[in-house]
C-alpha angles and dihedrals in degrees: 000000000000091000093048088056091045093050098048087045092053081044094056105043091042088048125123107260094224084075100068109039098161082083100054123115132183142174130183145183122229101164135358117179121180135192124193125190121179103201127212097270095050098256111135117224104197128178126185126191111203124187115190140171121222129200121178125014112334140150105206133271119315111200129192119195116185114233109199118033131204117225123180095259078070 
């Protein structure tokens, strides 16, 4: 019994992926514009479009933008 499991486990993880696709996930980027403005007072206004196509289970784009940066002067 233990080397059936084992051997339907091996079979599964070595597996194509093409034969499960209920796992497969897939994200890609079809545009992506971007504007930039530095204002007077050195603020910076920036917008981003981002067009993406999903396949499988996803919930959207999560970005992270640092806001405070170390240079070596630091």
């Amino acid at each position: 019994m233990h080397y059936r499991c084992l051997g339907i486990f091996l079979l599964l993880i070595f597996a194509p992926s093409s034969a499960v696709p209920a796992f497969a996930r897939e994200i890609a980027i079809k545009h992506f514009d971007e504007q930039i403005q530095v204002m007077p007072d050195g603020t910076i206004d920036v917008t981003e479009s981002i067009e993406a196509q999903f396949i499988g289970s996803w919930h959207g784009i999560y970005r992270t933008i640092p806001v405070e940066y170390t240079t070596p002067q630091d």
